[in-house]
DSSP file (Angstrom, degrees, kcal/mol; ACC not computed):
  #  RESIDUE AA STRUCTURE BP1 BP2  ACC     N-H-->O    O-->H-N    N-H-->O    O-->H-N    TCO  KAPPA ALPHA  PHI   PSI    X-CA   Y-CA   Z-CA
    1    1 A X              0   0    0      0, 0.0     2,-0.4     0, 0.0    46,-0.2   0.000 360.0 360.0 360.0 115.0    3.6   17.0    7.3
    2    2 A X        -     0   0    0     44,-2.3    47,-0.1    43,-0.2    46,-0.1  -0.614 360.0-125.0 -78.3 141.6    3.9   14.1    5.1
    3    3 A X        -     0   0    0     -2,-0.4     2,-0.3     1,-0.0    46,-0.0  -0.378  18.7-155.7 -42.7 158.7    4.8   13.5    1.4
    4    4 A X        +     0   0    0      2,-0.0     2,-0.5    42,-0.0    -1,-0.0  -0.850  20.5 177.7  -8.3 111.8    2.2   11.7   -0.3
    5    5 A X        -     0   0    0     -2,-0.3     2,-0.3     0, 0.0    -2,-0.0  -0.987  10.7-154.5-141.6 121.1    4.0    9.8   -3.3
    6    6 A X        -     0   0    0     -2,-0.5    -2,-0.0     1,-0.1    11,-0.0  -0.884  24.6 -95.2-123.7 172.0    2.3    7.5   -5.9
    7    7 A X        -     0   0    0     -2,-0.3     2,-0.3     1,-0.1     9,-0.2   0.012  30.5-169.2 -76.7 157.2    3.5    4.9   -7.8
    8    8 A X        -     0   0    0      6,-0.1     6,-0.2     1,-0.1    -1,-0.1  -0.899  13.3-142.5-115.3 161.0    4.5    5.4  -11.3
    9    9 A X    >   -     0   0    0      4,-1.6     3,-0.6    -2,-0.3    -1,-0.1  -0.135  47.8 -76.2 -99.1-145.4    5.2    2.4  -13.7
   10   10 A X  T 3  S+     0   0    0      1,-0.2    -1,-0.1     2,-0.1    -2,-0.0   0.625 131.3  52.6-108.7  19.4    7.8    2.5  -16.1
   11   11 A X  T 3  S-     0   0    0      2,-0.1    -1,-0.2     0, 0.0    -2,-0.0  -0.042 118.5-107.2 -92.1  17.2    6.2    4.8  -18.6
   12   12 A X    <   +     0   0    0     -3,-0.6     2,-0.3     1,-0.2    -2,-0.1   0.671  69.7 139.4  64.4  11.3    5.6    7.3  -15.7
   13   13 A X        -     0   0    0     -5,-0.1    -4,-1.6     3,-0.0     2,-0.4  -0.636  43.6-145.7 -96.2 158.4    2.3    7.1  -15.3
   14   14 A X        -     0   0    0     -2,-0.3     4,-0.3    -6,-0.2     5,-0.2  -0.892   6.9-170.2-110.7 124.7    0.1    7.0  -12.4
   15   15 A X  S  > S+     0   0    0     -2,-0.4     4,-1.2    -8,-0.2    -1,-0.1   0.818  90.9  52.1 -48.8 -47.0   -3.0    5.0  -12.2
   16   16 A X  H  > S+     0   0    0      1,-0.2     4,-1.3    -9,-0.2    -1,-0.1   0.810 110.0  44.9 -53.5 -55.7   -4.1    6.6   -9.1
   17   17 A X  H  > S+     0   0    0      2,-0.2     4,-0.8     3,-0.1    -1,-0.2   0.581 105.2  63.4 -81.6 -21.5   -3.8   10.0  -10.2
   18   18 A X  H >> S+     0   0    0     -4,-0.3     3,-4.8     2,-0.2     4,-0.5   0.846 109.0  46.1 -54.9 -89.0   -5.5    9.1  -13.6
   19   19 A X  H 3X S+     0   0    0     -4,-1.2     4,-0.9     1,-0.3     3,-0.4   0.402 102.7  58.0   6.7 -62.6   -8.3    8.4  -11.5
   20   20 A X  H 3X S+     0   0    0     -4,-1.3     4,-1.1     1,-0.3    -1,-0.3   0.680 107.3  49.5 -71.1 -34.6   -8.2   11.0   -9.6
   21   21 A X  H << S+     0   0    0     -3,-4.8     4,-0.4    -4,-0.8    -1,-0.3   0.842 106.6  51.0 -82.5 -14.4   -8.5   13.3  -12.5
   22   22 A X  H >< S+     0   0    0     -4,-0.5     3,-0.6    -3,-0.4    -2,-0.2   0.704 107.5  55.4 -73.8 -36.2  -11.2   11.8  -14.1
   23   23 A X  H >< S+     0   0    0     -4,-0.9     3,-2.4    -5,-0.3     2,-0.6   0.948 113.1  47.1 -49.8 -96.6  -13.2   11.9  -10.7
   24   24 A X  T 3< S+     0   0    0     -4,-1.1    -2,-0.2     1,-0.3    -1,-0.2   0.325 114.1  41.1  -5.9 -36.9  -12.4   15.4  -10.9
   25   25 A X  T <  S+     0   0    0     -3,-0.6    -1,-0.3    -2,-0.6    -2,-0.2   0.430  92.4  92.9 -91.8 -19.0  -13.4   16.2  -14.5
   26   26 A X    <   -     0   0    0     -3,-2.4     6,-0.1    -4,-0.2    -3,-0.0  -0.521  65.8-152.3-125.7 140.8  -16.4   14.2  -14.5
   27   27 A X        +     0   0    0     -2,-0.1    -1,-0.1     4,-0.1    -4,-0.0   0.554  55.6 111.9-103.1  -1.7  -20.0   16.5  -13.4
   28   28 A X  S  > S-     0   0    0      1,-0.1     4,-1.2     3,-0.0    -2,-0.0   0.022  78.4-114.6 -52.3 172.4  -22.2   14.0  -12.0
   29   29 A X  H  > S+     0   0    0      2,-0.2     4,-2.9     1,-0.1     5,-0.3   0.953 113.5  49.9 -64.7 -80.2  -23.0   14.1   -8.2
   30   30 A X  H  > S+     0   0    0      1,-0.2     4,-2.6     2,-0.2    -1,-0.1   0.740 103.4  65.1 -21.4 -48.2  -21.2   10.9   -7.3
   31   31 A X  H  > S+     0   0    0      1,-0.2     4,-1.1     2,-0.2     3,-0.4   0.945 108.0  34.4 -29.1 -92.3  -18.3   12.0   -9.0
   32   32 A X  H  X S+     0   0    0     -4,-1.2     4,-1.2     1,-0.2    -1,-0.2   0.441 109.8  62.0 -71.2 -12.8  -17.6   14.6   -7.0
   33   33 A X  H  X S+     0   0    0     -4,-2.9     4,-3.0     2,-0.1     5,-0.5   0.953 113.3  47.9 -71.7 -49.1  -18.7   13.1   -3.5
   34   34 A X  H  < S+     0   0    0     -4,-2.6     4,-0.5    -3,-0.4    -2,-0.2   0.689 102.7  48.0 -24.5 -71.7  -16.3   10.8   -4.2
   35   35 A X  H  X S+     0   0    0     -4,-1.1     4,-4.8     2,-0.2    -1,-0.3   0.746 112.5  60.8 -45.3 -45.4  -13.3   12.6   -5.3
   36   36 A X  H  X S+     0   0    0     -4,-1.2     4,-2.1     1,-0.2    -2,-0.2   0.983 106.8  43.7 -55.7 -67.8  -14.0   14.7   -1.9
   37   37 A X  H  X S+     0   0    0     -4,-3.0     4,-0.8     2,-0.2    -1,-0.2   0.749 115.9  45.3 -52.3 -20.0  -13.7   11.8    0.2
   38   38 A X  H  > S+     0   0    0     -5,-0.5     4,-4.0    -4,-0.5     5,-0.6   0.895 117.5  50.0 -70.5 -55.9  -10.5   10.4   -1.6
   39   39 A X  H  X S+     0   0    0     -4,-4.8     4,-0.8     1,-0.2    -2,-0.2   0.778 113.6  38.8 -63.1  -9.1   -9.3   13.7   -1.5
   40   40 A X  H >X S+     0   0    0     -4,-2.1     3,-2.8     2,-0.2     4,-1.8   0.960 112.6  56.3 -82.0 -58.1   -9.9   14.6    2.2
   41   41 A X  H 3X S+     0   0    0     -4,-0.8     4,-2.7     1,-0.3     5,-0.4   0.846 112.5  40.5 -57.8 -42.5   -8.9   11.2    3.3
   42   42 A X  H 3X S+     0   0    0     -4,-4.0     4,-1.0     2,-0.2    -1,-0.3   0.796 111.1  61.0 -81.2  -5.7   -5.1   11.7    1.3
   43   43 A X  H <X S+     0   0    0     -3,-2.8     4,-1.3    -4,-0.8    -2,-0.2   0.827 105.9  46.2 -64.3 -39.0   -5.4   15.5    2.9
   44   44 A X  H  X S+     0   0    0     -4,-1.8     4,-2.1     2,-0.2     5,-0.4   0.976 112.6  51.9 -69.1 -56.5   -5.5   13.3    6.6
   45   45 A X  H  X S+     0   0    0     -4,-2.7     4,-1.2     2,-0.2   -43,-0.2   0.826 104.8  52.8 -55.0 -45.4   -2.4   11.2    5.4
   46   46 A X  H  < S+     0   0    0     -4,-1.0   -44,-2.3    -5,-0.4    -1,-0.2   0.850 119.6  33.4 -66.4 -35.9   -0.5   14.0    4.6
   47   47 A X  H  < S+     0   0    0     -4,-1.3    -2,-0.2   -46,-0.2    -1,-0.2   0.872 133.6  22.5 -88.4 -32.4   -1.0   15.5    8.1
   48   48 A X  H  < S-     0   0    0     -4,-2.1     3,-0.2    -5,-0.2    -3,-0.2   0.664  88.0-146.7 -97.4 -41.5   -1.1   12.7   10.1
   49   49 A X    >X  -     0   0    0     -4,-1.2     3,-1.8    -5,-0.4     4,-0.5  -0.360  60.4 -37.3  79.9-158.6    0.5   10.0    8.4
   50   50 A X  H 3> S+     0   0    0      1,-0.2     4,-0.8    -2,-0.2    -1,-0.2   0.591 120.8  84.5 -87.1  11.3   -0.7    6.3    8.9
   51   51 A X  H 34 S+     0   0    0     -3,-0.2    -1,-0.2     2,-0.2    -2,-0.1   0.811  80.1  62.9 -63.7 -28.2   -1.5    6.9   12.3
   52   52 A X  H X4 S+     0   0    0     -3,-1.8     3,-4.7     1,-0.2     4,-0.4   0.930  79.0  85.7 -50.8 -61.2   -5.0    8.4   11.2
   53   53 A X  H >< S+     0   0    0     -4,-0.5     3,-1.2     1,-0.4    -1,-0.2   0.626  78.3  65.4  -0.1 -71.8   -5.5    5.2   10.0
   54   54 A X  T 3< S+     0   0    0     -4,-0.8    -1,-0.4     1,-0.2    -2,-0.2   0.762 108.6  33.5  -6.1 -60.9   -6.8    4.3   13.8
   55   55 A X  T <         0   0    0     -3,-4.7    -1,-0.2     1,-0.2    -2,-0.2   0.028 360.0 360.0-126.0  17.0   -9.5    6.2   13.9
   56   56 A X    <         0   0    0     -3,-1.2    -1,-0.2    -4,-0.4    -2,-0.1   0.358 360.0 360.0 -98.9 360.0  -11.0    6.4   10.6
């Protein structure tokens, strides 16, 4: 299994992970197709590594 690590700047914050929570938070439809597909796709990264990356 791999780490998944994203960047922080030098106040510690994550764009990436904002994001992700605001996808998350947010009740529209889109919203949430969305956030699924980010999230499956770094769920794949984490198992796979960039090797998925192939076949996607």
């Amino acid at each position: 299994m791999y780490e998944i690590i994203f960047y922080k700047n030098a106040k510690g914050e994550s764009e990436i992970q904002e994001y992700l929570e605001k996808l998350r938070n947010k009740t529209d439809k889109n919203s949430k197709v969305n956030f699924a597909k980010i999230n499956a796709c770094i769920e794949l990264l984490k198992k796979y590594g960039t090797v998925v990356l192939q076949y996607v």
